[in-house]
Wavefront OBJ file of the C-alpha trace (Angstrom):
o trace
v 29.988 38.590 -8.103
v 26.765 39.996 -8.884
v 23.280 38.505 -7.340
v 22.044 39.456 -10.835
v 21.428 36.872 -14.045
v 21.786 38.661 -17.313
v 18.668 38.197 -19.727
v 17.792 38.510 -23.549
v 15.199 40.614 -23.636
v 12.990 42.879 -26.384
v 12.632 46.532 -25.930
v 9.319 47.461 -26.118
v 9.420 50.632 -28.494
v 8.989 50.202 -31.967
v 12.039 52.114 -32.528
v 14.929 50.053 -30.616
v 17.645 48.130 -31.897
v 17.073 44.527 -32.670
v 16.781 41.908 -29.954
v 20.084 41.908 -27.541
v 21.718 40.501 -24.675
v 21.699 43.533 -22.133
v 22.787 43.867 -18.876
v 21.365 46.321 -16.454
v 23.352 47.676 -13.685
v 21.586 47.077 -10.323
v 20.024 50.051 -9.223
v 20.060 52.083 -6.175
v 17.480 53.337 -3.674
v 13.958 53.158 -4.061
v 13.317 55.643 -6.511
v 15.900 53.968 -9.088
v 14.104 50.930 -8.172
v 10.385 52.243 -9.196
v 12.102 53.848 -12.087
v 14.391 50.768 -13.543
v 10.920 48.668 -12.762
v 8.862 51.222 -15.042
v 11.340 50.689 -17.843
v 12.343 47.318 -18.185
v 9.682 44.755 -19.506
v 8.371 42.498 -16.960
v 9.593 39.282 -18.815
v 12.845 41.082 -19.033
v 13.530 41.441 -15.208
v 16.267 39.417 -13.572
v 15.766 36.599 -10.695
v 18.176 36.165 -7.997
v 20.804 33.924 -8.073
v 19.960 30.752 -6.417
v 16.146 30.923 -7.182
v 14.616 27.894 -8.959
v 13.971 28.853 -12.638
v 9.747 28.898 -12.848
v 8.500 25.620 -14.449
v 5.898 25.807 -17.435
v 3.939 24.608 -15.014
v 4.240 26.975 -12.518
v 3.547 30.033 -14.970
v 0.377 28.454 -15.757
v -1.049 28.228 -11.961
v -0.266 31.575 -11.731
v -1.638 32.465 -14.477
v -4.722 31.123 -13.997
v -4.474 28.846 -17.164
v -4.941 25.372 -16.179
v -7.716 23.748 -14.890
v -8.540 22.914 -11.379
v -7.020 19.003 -12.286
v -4.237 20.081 -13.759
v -3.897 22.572 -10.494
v -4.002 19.521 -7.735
v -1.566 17.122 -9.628
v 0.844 19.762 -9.904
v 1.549 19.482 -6.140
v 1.998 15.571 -6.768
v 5.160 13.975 -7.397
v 5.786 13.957 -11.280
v 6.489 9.732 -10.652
v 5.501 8.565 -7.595
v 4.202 4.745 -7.084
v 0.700 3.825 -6.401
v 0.614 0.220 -5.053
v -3.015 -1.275 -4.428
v -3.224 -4.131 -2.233
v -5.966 -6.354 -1.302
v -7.303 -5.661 2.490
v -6.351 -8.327 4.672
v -5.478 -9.066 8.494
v -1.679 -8.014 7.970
v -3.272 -4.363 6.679
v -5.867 -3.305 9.475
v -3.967 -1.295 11.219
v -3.541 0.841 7.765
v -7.108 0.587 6.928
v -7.306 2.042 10.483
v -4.806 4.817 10.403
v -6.164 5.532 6.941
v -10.205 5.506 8.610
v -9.218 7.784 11.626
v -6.869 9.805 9.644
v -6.960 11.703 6.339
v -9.765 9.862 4.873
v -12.610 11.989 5.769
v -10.463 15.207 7.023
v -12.805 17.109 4.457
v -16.084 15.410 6.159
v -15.337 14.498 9.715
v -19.478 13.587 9.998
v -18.541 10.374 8.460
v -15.387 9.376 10.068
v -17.632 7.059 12.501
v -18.755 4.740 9.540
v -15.256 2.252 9.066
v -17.467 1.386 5.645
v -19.955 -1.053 7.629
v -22.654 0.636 6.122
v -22.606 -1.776 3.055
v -22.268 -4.728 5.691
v -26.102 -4.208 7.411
v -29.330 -5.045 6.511
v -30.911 -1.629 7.096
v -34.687 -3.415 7.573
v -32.958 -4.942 10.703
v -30.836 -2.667 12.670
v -30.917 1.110 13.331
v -28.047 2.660 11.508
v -28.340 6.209 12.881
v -27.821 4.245 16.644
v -24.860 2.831 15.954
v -21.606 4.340 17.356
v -18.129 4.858 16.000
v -16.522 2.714 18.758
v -19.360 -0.533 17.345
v -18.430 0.304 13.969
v -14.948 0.279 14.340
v -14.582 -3.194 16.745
v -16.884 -4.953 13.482
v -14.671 -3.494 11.204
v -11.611 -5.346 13.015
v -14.037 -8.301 13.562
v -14.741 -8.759 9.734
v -11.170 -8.128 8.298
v -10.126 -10.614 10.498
v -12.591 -13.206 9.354
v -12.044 -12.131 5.817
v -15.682 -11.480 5.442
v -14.419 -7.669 4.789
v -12.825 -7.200 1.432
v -11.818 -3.794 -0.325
v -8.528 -2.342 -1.519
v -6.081 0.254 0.067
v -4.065 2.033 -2.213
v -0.797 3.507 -1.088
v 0.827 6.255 -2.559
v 4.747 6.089 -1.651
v 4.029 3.797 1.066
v 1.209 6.105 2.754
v -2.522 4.834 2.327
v -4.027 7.550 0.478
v -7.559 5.637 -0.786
v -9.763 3.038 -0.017
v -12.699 0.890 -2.387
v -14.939 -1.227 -0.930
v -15.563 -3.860 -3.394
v -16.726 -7.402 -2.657
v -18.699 -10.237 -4.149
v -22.772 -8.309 -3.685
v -23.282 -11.471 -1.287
v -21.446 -10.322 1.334
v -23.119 -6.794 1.475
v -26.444 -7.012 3.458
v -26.809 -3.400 2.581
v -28.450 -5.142 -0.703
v -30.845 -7.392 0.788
v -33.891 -5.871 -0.187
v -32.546 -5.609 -3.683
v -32.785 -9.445 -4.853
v -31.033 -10.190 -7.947
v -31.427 -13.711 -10.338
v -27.587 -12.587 -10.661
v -26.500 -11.698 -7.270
v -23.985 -14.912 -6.896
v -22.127 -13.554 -9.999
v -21.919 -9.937 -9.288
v -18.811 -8.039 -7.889
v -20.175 -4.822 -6.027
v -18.046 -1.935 -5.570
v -19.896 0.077 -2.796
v -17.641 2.984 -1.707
v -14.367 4.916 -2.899
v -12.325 7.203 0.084
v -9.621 9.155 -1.358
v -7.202 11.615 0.605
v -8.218 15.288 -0.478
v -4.731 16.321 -1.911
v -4.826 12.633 -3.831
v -8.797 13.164 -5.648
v -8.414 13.622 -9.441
v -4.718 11.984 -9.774
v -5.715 8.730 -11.119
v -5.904 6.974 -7.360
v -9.763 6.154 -8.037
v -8.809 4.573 -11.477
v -6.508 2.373 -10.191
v -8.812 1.410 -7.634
v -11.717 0.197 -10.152
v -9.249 -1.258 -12.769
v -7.997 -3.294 -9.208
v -11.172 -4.123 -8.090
v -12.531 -5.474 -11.285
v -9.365 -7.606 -12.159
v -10.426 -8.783 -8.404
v -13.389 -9.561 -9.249
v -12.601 -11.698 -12.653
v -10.342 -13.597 -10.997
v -12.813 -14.783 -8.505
v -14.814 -15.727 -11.150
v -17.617 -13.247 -10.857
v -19.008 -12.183 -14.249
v -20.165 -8.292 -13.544
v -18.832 -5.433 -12.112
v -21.430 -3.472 -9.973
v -21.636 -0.204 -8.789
v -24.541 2.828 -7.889
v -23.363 6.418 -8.332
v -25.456 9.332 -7.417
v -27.091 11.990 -9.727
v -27.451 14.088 -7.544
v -23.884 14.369 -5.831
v -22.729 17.963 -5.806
v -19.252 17.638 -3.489
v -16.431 14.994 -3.888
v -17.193 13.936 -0.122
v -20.880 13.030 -1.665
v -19.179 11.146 -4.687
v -18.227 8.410 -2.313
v -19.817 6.117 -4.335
v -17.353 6.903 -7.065
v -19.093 9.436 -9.838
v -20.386 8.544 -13.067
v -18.078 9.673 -15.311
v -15.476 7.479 -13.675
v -17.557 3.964 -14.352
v -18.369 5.423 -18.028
v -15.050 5.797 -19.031
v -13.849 2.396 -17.616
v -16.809 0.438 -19.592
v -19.234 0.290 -17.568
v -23.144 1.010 -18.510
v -26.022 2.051 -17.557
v -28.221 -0.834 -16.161
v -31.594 0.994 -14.574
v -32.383 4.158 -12.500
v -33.771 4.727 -9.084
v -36.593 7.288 -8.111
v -34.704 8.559 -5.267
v -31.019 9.365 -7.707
v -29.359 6.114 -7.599
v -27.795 5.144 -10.621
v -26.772 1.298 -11.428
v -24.150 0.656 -13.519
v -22.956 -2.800 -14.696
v -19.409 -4.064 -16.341
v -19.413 -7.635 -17.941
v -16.123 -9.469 -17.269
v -14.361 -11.773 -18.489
v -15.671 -13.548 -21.972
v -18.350 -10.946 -21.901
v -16.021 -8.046 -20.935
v -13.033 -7.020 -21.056
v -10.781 -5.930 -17.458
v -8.335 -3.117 -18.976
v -4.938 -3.480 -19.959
v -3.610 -1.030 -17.045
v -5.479 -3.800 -14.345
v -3.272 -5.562 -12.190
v -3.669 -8.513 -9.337
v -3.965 -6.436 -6.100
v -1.482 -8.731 -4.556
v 0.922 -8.328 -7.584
v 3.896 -5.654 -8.371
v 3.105 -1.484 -8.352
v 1.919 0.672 -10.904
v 4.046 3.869 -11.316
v 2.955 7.493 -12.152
v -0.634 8.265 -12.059
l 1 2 3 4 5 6 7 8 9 10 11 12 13 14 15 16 17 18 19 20 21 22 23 24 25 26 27 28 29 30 31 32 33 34 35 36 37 38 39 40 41 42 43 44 45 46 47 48 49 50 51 52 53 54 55 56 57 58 59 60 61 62 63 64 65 66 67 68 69 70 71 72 73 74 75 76 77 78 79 80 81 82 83 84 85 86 87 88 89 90 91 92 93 94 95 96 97 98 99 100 101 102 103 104 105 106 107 108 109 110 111 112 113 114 115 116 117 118 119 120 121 122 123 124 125 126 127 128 129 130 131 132 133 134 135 136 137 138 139 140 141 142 143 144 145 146 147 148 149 150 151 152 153 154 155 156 157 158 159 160 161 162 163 164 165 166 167 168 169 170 171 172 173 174 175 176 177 178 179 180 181 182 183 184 185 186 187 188 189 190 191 192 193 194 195 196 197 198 199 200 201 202 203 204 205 206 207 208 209 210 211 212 213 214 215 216 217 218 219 220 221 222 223 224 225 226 227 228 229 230 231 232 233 234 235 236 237 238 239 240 241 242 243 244 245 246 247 248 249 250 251 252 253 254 255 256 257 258 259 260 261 262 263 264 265 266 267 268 269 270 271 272 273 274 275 276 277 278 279 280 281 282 283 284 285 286 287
């Protein structure tokens, strides 16, 4: 049997028959080869047998005709399941593996942090002193109180994101912000997403998580303080702008130094989205 699938193809002079089914003999040596490869249109060229069949998809990477978006989530599973759960004592050890693993394999500077930077009052204690090895022992001290609160996401059982988001009472990071509203505000202080997982819908299933978290804890407004000025995902960790815009959220005020606030009422003054889900609840599927 031949190794050779017949095609339909078009001749490319004006003067040929109509469209047919053809089918070229295989040829032989190398200058048949260059010849038969001069001749026949490049469309019209046989694959292998055995060789997947090129996906819509797949023409467009190549061709340099999708974005770089559309690029990444190719590589994804078409419908995978993205699970968000609530951090807890049971899920250190993947809020660990996730920490010390692929979370900051594109920025390795701030693998030392374990996300206690939101948990200090800065006026009090020398951030720049503190060492990966204190960060990471009142990491495990905090989760295990439950003064710690965020969400992992997993993405076919692997942790591939992390949101810090808490009630803004429990983040001394804020202390020198007072707020007449602070006892009803939800902050959400830091996204981590896995490289090969950024711009797949992981970070909007974090937010719609987090504020459905916060609702149900009866906080009435979703916090959060992108950067103007961030020019790399790894400096996005706040979560960018365009990601609280398009989930409702608004601009509240502007900082001299880049710091943008945005605010979400919930509940009777808001609305949490139709795609948000309990945390602690069932899966969402696809992206």
């Amino acid at each position: 049997m031949s190794s050779w699938f017949p095609l339909t193809f078009r001749p490319t002079s004006t003067n040929s028959a109509p469209r047919c089914a053809g089918r070229y003999s295989e040829p032989r040596g190398s200058a048949a080869v260059g010849a038969w490869a001069r001749r026949v249109p490049h469309h019209a060229r046989r694959r292998r047998v055995g060789h997947p069949r090129p996906t819509l998809r797949h023409d467009l990477i190549h061709q340099g005709r999708t974005s770089r978006d559309n690029r990444r989530r190719a590589i994804l599973p078409a419908h995978d399941t993205i699970e968000v759960r609530r951090l807890s004592p049971e899920r250190l050890s993947a809020f660990l593996a996730f920490m010390e693993g692929d979370a900051f394999a594109d920025n390795p500077k701030w693998r030392s942090c374990y996300c206690q930077f939101p948990l200090v009052d800065h006026a009090k204690l020398d951030w720049a002193r503190r060492s990966a090895d204190e960060n990471r022992a009142a990491a495990c001290e905090r989760i295990g109180a439950g003064t710690m609160q965020g969400l992992i996401v997993y993405r076919s059982g692997r942790p591939v994101g992390w949101c810090h988001a808490a009630p803004l009472r429990l983040m001394d990071a804020f202390a020198d912000e007072p707020d007449p509203e602070a006892d009803r505000i939800g902050q959400i202080a830091c996204f981590v997403v896995a490289k090969p997982h950024r711009r797949s819908g992981v970070a909007r299933e974090l937010l719609a998580a987090a504020c459905a978290m916060f609702e149900r804890a009866g906080l009435a407004i979703a916090q959060a303080t992108p950067r103007a000025d961030a020019d790399s995902d790894a400096q996005a960790h706040f979560g960018p702008l365009a990601l609280y815009l398009s989930a409702g959220f608004s601009m509240h005020r502007t900082d001299s130094d880049g710091t943008l606030w945005v605010r979400r009422r919930l509940g009777g003054d808001g609305r949490t989205p139709a795609t948000a889900r309990d945390p602690a609840s069932s899966p969402a599927t696809g992206r």
